[in-house]
C-alpha positions as CSV (number, residue, x, y, z in Angstrom):
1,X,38.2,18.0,-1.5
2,X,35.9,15.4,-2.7
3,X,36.1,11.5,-1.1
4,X,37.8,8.8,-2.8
5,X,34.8,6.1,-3.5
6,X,35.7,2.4,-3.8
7,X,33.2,1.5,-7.0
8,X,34.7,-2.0,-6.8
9,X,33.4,-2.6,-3.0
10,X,31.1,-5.3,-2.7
11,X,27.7,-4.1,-1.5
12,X,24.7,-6.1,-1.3
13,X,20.8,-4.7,-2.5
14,X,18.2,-4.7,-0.1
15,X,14.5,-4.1,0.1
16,X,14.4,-0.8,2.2
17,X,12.3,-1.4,5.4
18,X,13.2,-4.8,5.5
19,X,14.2,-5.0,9.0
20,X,17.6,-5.9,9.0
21,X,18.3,-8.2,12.3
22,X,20.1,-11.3,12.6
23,X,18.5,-12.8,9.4
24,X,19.8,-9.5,7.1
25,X,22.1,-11.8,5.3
26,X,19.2,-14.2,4.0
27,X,17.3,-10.6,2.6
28,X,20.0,-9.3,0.4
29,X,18.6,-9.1,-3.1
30,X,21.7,-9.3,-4.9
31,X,25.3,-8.1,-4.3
32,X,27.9,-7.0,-6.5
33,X,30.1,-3.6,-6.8
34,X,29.0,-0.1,-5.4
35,X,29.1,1.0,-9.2
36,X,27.3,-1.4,-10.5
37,X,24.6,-1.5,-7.8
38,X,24.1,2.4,-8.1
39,X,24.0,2.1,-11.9
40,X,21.0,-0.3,-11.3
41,X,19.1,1.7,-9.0
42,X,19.6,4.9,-11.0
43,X,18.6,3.6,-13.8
44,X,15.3,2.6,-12.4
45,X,11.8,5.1,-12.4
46,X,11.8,7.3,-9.6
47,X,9.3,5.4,-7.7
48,X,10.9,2.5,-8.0
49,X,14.2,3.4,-6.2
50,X,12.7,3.8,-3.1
51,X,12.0,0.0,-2.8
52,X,15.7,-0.5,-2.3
53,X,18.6,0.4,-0.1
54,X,22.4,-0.6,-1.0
55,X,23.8,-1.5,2.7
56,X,28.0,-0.9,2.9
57,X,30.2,-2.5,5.3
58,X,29.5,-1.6,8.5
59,X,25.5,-1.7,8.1
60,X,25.6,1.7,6.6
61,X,22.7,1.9,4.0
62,X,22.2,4.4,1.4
63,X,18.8,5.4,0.0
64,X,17.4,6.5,-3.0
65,X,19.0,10.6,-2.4
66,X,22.4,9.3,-1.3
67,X,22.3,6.3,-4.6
68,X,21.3,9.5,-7.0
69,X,24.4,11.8,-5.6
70,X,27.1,9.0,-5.7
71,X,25.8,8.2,-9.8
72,X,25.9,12.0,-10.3
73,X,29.6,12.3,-9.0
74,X,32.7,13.2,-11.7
75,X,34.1,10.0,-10.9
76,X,31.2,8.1,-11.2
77,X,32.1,4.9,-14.0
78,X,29.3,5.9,-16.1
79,X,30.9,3.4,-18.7
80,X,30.1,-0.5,-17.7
């Protein structure tokens, strides 16, 4: 059985290897919702999505691979 996603959480855009810490909040490069933030990523050249991470509640933080399997899901919101 597949995992219900939340596309409507609110995630924030990092800079991968950007060395989270105490200051973490100050290096978020934008926030908005887990759809919209793997839209943007996916949509980006190849080599280009590994400059960023998307970090969920609870400091998990998805890379490029993980991004690219949640925007190839069924229930992914293709449609902004």
């Amino acid at each position: 059985m597949t995992k219900l996603i939340d596309w409507q959480e609110t995630v924030a855009l990092h800079l991968a290897n950007d060395g989270g810490g105490l200051l973490d909040e100050l290096k978020t490069v934008r926030r908005g919702t887990l759809a919209d933030l793997v839209r943007y990523i996916a949509l980006l050249d190849a080599p280009e999505r590994e400059r960023y991470e998307i970090e969920r509640v609870g400091d998990h933080r998805m890379k490029a691979d993980e991004i690219m399997e949640l925007y190839a899901r069924a229930d992914f919101p293709h449609a902004a």
